[in-house]
C-alpha positions in Angstrom: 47.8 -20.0 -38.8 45.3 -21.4 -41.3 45.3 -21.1 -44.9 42.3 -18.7 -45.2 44.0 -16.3 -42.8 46.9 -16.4 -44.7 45.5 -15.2 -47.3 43.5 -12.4 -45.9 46.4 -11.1 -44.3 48.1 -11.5 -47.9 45.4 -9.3 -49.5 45.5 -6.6 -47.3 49.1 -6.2 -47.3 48.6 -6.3 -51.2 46.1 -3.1 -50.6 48.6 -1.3 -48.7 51.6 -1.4 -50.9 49.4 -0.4 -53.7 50.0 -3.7 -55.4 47.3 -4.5 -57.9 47.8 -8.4 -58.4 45.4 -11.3 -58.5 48.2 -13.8 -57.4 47.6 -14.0 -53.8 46.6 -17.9 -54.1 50.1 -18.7 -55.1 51.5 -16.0 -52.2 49.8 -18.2 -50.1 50.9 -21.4 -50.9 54.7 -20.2 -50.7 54.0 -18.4 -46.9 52.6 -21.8 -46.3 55.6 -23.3 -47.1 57.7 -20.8 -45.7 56.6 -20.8 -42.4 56.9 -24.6 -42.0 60.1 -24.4 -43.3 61.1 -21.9 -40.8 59.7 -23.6 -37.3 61.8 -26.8 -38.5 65.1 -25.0 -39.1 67.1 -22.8 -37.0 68.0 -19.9 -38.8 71.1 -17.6 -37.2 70.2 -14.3 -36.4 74.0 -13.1 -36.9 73.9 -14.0 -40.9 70.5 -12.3 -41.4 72.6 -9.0 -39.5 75.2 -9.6 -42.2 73.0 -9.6 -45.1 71.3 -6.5 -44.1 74.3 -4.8 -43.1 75.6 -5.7 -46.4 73.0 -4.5 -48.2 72.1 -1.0 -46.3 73.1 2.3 -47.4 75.0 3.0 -43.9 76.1 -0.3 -42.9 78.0 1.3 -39.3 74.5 3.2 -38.7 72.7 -0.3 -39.3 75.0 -2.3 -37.2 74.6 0.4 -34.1 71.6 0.4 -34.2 71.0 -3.5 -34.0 73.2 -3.0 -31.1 71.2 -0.7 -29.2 67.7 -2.4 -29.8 69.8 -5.9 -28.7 71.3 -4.0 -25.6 66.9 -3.0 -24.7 66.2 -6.3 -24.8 63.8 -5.6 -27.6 61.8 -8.9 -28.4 61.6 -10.3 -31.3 64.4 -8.7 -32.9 66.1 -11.8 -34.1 62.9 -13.2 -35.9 62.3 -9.7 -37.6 66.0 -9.7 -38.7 65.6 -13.1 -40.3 62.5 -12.1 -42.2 64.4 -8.7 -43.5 66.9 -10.7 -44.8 64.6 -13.0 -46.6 62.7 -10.0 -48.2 66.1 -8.6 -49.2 67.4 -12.0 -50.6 64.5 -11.7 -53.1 64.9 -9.8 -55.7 61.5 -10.3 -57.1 60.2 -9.0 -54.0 62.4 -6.2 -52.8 61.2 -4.6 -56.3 57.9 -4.9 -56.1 58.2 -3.0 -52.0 60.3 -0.8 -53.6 58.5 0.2 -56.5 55.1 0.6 -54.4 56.7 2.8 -51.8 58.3 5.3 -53.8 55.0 5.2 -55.8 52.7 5.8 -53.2 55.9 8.2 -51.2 55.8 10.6 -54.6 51.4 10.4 -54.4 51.8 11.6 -50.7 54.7 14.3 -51.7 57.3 12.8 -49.7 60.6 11.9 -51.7 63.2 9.5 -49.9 65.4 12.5 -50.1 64.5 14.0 -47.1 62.2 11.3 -45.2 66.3 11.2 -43.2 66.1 14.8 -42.6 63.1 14.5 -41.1 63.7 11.5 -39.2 67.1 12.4 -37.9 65.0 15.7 -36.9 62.7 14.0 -35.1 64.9 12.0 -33.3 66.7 15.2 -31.8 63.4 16.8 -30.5 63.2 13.5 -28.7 66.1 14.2 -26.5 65.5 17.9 -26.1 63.5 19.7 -24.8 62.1 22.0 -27.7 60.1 25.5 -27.5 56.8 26.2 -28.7 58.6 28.5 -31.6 60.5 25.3 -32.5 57.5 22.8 -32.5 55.7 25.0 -35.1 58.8 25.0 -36.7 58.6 21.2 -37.3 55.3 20.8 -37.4 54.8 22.8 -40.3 57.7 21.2 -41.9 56.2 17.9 -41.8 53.0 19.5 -43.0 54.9 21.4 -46.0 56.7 17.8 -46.9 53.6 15.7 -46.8 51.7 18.0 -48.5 48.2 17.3 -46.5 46.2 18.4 -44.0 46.4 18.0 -40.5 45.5 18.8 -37.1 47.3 18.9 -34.1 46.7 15.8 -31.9 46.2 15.9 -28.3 49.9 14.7 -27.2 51.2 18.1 -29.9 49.2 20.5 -27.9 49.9 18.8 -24.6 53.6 19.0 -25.3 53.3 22.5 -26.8 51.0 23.6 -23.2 54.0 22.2 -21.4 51.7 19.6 -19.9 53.3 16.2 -18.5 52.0 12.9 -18.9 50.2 11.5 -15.9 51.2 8.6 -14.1 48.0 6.4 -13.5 49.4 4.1 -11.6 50.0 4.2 -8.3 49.9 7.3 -5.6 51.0 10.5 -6.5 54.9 10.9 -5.9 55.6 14.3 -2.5 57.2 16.7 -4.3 59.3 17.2 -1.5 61.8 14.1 -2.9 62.7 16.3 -5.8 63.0 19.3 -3.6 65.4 17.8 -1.3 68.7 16.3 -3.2 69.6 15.3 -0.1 67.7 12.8 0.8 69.6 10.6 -2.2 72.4 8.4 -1.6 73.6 9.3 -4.9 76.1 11.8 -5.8 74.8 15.4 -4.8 76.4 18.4 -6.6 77.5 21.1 -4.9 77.2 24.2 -6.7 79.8 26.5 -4.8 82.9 23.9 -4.2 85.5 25.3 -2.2 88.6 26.2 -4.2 91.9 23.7 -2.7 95.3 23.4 -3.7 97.4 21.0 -5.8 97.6 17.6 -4.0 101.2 17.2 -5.7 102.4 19.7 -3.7 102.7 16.7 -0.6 104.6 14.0 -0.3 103.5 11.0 -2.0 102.6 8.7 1.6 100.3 11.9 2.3 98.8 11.8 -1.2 97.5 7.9 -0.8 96.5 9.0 2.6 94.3 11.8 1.3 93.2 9.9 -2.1 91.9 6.8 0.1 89.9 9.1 2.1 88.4 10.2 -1.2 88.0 7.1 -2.4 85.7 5.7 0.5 83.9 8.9 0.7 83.3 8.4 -3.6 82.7 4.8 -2.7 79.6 6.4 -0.8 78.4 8.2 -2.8 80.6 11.5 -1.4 82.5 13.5 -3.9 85.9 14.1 -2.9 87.9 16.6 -2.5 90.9 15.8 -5.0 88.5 13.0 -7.3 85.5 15.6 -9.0 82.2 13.8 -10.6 80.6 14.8 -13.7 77.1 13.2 -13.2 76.1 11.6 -16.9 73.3 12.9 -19.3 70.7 9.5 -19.1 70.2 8.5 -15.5 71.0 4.8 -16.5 74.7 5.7 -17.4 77.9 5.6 -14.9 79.5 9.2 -13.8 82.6 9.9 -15.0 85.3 10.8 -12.2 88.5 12.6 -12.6 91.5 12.4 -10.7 93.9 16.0 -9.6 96.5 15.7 -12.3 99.1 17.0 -10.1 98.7 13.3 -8.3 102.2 10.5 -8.9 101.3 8.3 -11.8 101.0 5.3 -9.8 98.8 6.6 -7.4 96.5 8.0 -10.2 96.5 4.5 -11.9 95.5 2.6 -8.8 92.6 5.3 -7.8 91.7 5.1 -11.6 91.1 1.0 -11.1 89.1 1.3 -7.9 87.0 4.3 -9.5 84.6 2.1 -11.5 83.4 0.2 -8.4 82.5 3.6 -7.3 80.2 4.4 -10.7 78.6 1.3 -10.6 77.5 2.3 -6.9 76.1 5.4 -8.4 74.4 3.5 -10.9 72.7 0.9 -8.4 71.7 3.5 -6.5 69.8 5.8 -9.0 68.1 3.0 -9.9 66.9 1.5 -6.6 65.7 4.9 -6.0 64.1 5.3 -9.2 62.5 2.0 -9.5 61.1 2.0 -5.6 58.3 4.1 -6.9 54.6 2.9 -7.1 54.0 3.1 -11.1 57.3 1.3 -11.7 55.7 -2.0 -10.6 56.0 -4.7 -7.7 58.7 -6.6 -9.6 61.1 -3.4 -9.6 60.1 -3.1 -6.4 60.8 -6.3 -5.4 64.2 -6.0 -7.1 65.5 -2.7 -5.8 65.0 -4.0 -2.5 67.1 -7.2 -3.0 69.7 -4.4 -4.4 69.8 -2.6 -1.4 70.2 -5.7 0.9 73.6 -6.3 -1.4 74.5 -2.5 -1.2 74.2 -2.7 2.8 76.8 -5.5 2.7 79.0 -3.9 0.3 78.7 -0.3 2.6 79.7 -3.0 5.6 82.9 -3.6 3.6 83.2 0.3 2.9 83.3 0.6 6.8 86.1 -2.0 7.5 88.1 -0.6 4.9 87.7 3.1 6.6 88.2 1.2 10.0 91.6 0.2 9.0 92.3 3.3 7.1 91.8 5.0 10.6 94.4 2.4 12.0 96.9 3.8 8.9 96.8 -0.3 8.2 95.1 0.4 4.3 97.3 1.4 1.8 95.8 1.5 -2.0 97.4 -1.6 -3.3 95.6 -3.2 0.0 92.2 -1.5 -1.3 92.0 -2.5 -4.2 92.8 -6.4 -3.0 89.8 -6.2 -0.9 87.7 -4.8 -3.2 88.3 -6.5 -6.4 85.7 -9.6 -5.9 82.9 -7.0 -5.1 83.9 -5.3 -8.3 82.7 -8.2 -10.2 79.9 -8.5 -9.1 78.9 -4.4 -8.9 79.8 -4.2 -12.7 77.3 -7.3 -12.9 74.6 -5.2 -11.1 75.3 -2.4 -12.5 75.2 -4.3 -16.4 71.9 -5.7 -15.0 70.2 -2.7 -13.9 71.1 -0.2 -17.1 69.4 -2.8 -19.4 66.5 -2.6 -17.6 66.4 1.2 -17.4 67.5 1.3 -21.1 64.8 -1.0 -22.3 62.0 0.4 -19.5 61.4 -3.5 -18.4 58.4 -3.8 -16.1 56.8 -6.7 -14.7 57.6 -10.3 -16.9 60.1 -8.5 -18.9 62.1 -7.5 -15.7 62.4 -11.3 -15.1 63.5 -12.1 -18.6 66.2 -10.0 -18.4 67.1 -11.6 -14.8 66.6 -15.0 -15.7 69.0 -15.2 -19.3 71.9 -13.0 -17.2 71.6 -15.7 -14.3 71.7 -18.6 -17.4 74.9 -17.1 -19.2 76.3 -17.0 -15.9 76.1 -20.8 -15.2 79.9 -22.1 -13.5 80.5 -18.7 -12.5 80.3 -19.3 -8.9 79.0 -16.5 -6.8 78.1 -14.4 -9.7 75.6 -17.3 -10.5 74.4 -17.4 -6.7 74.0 -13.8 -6.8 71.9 -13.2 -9.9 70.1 -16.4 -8.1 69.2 -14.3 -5.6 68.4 -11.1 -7.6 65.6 -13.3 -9.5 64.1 -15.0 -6.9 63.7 -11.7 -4.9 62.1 -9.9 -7.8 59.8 -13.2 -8.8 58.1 -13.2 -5.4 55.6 -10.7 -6.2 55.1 -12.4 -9.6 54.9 -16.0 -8.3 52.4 -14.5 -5.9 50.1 -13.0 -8.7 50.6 -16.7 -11.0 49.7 -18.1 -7.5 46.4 -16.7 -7.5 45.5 -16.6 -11.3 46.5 -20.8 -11.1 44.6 -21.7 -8.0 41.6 -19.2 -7.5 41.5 -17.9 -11.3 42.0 -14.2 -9.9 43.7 -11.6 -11.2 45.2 -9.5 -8.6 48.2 -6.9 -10.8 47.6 -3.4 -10.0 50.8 -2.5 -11.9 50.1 -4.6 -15.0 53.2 -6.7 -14.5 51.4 -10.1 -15.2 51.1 -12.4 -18.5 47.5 -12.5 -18.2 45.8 -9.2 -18.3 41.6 -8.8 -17.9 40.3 -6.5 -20.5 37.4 -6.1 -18.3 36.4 -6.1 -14.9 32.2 -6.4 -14.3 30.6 -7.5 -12.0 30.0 -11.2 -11.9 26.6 -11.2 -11.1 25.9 -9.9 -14.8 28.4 -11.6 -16.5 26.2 -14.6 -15.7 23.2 -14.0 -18.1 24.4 -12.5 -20.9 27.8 -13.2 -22.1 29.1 -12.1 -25.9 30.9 -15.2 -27.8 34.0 -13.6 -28.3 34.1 -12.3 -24.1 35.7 -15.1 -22.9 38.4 -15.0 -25.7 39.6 -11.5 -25.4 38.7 -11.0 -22.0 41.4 -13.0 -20.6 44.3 -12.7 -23.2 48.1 -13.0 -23.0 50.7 -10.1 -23.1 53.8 -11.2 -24.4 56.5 -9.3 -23.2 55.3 -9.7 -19.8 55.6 -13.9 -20.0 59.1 -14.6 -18.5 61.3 -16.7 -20.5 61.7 -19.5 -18.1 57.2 -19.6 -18.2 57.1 -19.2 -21.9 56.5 -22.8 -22.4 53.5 -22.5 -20.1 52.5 -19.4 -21.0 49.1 -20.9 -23.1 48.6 -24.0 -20.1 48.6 -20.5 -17.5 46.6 -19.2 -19.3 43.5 -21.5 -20.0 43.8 -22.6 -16.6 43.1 -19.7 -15.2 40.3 -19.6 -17.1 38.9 -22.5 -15.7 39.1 -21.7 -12.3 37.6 -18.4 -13.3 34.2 -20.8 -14.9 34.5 -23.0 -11.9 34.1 -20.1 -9.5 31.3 -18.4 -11.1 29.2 -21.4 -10.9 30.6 -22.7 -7.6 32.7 -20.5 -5.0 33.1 -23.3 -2.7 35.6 -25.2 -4.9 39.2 -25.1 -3.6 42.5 -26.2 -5.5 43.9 -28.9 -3.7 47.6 -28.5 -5.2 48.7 -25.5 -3.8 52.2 -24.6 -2.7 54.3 -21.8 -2.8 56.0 -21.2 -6.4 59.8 -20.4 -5.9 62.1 -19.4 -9.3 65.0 -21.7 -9.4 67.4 -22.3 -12.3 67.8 -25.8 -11.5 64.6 -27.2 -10.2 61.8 -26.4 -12.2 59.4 -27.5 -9.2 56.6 -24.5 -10.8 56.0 -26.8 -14.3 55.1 -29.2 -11.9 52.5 -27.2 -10.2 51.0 -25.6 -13.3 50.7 -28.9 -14.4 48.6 -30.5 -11.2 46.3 -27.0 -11.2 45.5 -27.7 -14.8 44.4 -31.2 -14.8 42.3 -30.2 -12.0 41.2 -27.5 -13.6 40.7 -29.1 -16.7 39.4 -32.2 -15.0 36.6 -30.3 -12.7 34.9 -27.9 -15.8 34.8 -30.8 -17.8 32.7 -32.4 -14.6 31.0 -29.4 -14.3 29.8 -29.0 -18.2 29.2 -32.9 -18.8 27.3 -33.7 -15.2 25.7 -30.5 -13.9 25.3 -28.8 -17.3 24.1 -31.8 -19.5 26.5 -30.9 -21.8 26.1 -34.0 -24.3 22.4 -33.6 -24.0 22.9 -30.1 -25.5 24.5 -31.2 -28.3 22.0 -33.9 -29.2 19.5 -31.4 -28.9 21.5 -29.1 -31.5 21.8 -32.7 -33.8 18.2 -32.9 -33.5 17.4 -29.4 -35.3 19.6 -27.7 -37.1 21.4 -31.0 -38.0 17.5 -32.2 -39.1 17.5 -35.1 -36.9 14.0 -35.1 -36.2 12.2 -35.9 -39.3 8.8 -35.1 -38.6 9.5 -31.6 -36.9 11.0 -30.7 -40.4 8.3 -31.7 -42.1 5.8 -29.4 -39.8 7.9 -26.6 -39.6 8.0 -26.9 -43.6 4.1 -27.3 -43.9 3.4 -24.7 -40.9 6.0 -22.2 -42.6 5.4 -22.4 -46.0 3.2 -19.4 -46.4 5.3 -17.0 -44.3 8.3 -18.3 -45.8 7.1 -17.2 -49.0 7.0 -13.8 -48.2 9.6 -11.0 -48.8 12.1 -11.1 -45.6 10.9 -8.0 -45.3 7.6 -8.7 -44.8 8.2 -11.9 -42.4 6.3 -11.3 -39.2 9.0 -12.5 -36.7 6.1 -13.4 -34.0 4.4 -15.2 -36.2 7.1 -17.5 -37.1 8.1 -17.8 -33.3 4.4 -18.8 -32.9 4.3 -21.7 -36.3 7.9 -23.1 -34.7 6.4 -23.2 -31.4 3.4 -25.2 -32.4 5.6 -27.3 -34.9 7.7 -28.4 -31.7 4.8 -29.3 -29.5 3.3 -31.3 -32.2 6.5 -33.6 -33.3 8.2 -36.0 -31.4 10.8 -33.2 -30.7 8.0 -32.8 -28.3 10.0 -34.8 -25.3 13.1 -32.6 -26.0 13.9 -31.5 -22.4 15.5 -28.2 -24.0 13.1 -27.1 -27.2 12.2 -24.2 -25.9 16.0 -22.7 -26.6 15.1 -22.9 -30.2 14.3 -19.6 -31.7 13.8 -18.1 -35.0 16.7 -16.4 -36.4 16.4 -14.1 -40.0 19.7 -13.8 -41.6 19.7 -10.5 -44.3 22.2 -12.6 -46.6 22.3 -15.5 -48.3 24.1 -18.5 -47.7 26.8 -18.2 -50.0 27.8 -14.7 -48.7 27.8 -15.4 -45.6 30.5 -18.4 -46.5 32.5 -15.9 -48.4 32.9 -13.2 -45.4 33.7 -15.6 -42.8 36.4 -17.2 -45.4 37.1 -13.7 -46.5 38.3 -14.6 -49.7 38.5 -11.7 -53.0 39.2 -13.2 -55.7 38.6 -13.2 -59.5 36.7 -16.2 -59.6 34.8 -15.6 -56.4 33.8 -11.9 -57.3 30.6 -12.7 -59.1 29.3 -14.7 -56.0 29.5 -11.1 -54.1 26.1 -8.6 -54.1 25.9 -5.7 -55.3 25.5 -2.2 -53.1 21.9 -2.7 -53.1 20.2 -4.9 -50.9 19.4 -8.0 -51.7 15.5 -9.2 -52.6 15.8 -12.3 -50.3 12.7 -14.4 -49.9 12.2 -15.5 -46.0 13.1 -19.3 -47.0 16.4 -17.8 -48.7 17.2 -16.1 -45.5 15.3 -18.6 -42.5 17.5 -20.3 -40.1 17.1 -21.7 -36.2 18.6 -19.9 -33.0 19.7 -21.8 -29.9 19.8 -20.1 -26.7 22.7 -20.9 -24.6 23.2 -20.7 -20.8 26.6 -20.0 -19.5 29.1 -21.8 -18.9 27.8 -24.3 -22.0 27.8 -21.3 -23.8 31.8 -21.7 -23.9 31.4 -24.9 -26.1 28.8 -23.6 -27.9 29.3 -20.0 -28.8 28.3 -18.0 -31.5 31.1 -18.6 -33.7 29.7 -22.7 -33.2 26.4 -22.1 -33.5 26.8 -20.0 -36.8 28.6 -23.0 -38.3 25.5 -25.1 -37.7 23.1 -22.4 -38.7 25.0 -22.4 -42.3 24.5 -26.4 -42.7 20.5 -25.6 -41.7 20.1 -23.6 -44.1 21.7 -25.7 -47.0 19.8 -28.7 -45.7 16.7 -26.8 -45.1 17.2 -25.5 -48.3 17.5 -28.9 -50.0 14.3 -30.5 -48.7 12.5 -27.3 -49.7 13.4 -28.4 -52.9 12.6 -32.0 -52.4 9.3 -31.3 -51.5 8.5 -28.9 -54.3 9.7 -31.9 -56.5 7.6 -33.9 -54.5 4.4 -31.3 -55.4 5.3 -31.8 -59.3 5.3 -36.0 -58.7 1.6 -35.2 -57.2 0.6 -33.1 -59.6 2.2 -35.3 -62.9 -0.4 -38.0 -61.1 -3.0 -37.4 -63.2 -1.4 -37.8 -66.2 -3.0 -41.6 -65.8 -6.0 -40.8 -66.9 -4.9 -39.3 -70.3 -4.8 -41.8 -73.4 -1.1 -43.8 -73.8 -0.3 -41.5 -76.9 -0.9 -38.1 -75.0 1.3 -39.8 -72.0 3.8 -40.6 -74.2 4.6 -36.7 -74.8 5.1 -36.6 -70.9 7.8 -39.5 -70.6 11.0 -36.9 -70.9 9.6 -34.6 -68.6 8.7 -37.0 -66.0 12.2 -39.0 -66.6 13.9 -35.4 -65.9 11.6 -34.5 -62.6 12.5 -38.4 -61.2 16.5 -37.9 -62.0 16.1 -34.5 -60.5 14.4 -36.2 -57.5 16.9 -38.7 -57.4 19.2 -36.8 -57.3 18.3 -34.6 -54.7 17.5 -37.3 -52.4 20.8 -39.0 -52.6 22.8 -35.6 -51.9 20.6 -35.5 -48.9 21.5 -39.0 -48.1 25.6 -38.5 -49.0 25.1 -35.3 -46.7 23.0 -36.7 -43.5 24.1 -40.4 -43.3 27.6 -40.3 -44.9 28.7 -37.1 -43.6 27.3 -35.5 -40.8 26.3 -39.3 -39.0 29.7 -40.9 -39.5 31.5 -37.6 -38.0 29.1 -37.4 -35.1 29.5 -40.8 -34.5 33.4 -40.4 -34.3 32.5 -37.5 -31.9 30.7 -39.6 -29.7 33.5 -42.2 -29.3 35.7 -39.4 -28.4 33.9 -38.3 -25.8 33.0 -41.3 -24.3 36.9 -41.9 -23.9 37.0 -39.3 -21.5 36.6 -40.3 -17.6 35.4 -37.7 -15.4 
């Protein structure tokens, strides 16, 4: 981040605390400092946690809560931690945030009293389901504590209408799964259970008899008849299963070891069958399905087990031998799948998740292999949309699952004319929590690469990748950084043909050197002469035509005549002067800066004061020289424009001071400090231009030449 945005971003959060201070220069410098300081040390995440906890009113509360947002996979959690700790390290600091928010809390009638109340209020209509009676109720509470005015929004009166928030993606979910319980492999509860007696009552080689029945019917899915379920509260959390008490101790204990296996079942199964839906994306998808090709060989095992229970071969201490290795690895589903229906993963974030579970798992063995599997069955559909975006520059995610997402999608026919400077920079932009962590290093190469491709194709369909093979997740061999590599050298390699050969790209920017950088001497000095008049005028006043018309003729009669592209050069009239239009792009507001800023009313600019050139850009040049470019060499114009407008009017006075050779040596004599004072003020105009033209701008173009002669297409 650069030094000026630093400090923009400095005075604003000034302007929100309510801090009136004029030291945001030295704010700057110590961010500046600070953040280099913090990308070459590793700071632990566990010791910022301590210093908070340590310093928060409810250091339990804090410490659950971390928990929770660490258990949802919540990015950036660590980094925000870490720069908590460092506000609450400073004292200096933590009193000024302090100070400013109860300041600006007591101007809005809020105290920190019963900003809790509120919250801890708000937090319970979250996970109930309130009436319209009890909405009012809040609302007007919040109103009465804030003390303003306010009208409901459209979510309020949605949620007041009893209105549900549409799905937009994907096809409308048949009723007629909710209506039939059914159809789900889940537990299904029955609401008139038929009333059984006391499994004590039997002997104890007819109670395992019975209770292994019920546990391969649980093991289903099926509740039993002697082991109840109490289906949990949040969809992503395990049933709870209870055992007849009147069952032998060590019968209960055994049944009461095997019964997790059974509520991670339940779990895996409510969440294949919530995830399979359209709007939940193609990586969910992907990965219920790879779930339910692992639950068909763990209800293969459930039917051996009730094979040999048939036989009277299974006993329970034999059950829970044969099931204790697919324990492991159901409570590793099962861990798996709750985080991701805790934190709502989709897409990238689904492979995160997938990808640092099968990492902490290295030398586990099949647990490894398994979560191996998991990943490389959910990152098909993923590879398949990077697949695309790397070697056609196509974005095809109807879910939004992808790193890449296209802000907009015209119509490339007009995209081709007339394209804004800032389109193809947040057209195409990156959505962090949807980069996996294993493409995070790649995440800005994907990007621009697809880019490209996408330039390429709009100029030429016919161009082809030549790398392309399928991408596969693996922990081990990272055969993908290969690929993105290879697709963006060629990439890279084939818009850099396209701009320098087809485009003329270097002639372009000679042609830019030749105008705004004053290159041509003579078409300066018509445009000058053929200008002067109208240039004189109020900018008001400036008849744009008619300047179009002088800048015309000046070009057809200079030696900027031959220019194979002069007729991209346009008149442009800015409505502010030079040195405001420096001060909003650098956005600085300081003391010493403020006089430099006008006033509310416009400003009487003469049409030399606000004259500068235009270049008309065709795409895809217009990605080197955008607006952003072309307004940089717009302000050196009009500096340098500005200058030999005063050269030349010292130039007039040198013309004029001509005739004092005719008056007597006495009367000259009276003349010598003024005309010693025009020459030094000649001079030294001239050798600023020099310093600026031949010292500055020639020796850097110069470098810029040698640069991109280095390149081989």
């Amino acid at each position: 981040m650069s030094e000026f945005k630093i400090h923009h971003h400095v005075s604003e959060l000034f302007s929100l605390l309510g801090i009136q201070s004029d030291a945001a220069e030295k704010y700057t410098e110590t961010l500046s400092e600070s953040v280099q300081r913090f990308i070459s040390t590793q700071v632990s995440a566990s010791s910022a946690v301590r210093i908070l906890a340590e310093n928060a009113p409810n250091p339990q509360a804090f410490l659950s809560k971390y928990d929770e947002l660490k258990s949802r996979n919540v990015r950036d959690l660590d980094p925000l931690v870490v720069f908590l700790s460092g506000l609450v390290e400073d004292e200096s600091v933590r009193k000024v945030v302090e100070g400013s928010s109860k300041l600006r809390l007591q101007e809005d009638g809020v105290t920190l009293a019963n900003v809790p109340s509120i919250v801890s209020d708000i937090e319970r209509a979250a996970e109930t389901k309130l009436s319209r009676d009890q909405l009012n109720e809040l609302r007007d509470r919040l109103l009465r504590e804030s003390q303003v005015m306010h009208t409901p929004s459209e979510a309020l009166q949605s949620v007041e209408r009893g209105e549900k928030r549409p799905l937009c993606l994907g096809p409308p979910i048949p009723s007629w799964l909710k209506n039939r319980p059914y159809l789900s492999l889940d537990f299904v509860k029955l609401e008139n259970r038929q009333e059984i007696g006391a499994l004590g009552d039997v002997s104890s080689t007819s109670q395992e008899h019975q209770l292994i029945e019920d546990v391969l019917s649980v093991m289903m899915g099926i509740e039993g008849r002697y082991i109840t379920v109490q289906l949990p509260t949040k969809h992503y959390d395990s049933p709870e299963f209870t055992v007849d008490p009147s069952v032998e101790p060590s019968l209960s204990t055994l049944v009461s070891r095997i019964l997790p296996l059974c509520g991670y079942y339940s779990q895996l199964i409510r969440f294949v069958e919530n995830k399979s839906c359209y709007h939940h994306g193609l990586v969910n998808q992907a990965l219920s399905a790879a779930i339910t090709n692992l639950i068909k060989d763990y209800m293969l095992l459930v039917t051996q087990l009730e094979e040999q229970h048939q036989h009277w071969a299974l006993t329970l201490h034999k059950l829970y031998f044969y099931v204790e290795k697919t324990m492991a690895v159901m409570d590793m589903l099962a861990c798996v799948t709750r985080v991701i229906s805790k934190s709502e993963a989709h897409g990238g974030a689904v492979l995160s998740i997938l990808h640092d579970r099968t990492v902490s798992l290295t030398g586990c063995g099949q647990l490894q292999d398994v979560m191996v599997f998991l990943t490389q069955s959910a990152a098909v559909p993923y590879m398949n949309i990077l697949a695309k975006w790397l070697y056609r520059g196509i974005i095809n995610d109807p879910y939004n699952e992808f790193m890449v997402v296209d802000r907009e999608s015209g119509s490339e026919e007009n995209e081709d004319e007339d394209l804004a400077d800032d389109y193809w920079e947040k057209r195409y932009t990156i959505i962090p929590q949807n980069i996996p962590t294993f493409l995070q290093v790649h995440a800005n190469v994907i990007l621009r690469t697809g880019k490209y491709l996408n330039v390429i194709r709009q100029s030429d369909h016919s161009v082809v990748c030549p790398h392309q093979e399928e991408l596969v997740y693996s922990v081990r061999d990272r055969s993908y950084a290969e690929v993105i590599e290879r697709t963006y050298n060629f990439a890279s390699k084939r818009l850099l043909e396209l701009l320098m050969k087809e485009k003329d790209l270097m002639g372009r920017l000679r042609s830019v050197k030749h105008y705004f950088l004053l290159d041509q001497g003579d078409f300066v000095v018509q445009l000058m002469s053929l200008c002067e008049d109208e240039l004189s005028k109020n900018i008001d006043d400036v008849v744009p035509t008619r300047l179009e018309s002088l800048l015309e003729l000046a070009l057809r009669t200079s030696a900027a005549n031959s220019d194979f592209y002069k007729d991209d050069i346009e008149c442009d009239l800015q409505p502010i002067t030079l040195m405001t239009q420096m001060l909003r792009i650098l956005s600085i507001e300081t003391e010493d800066e403020r006089e430099y800023y006008p006033q509310e009313e416009r400003l009487q600019l003469t049409g030399l004061q606000g004259f500068s050139l235009g270049y008309r850009v065709t795409w895809p040049v217009s990605l080197v020289l955008d607006r952003k470019t072309i307004a940089c060499y717009q302000m050196i114009f009009r500096h340098l424009f500005y200058c030999k407008h005063v050269e030349k009017l010292l130039c007039r006075v040198w013309v004029s001071n001509k005739v004092a050779k005719s008056f007597p040596l006495s009367a000259s004599r009276t003349y010598t400090a003024a005309f010693a004072l025009r020459q030094r003020m000649l001079n030294f105009i001239q050798n600023i231009e020099y310093y600026m033209m031949f010292e500055v701008i020639e020796r850097n173009w110069q470098n810029f030449i040698n640069k991109m002669q280095k390149f081989k297409i």
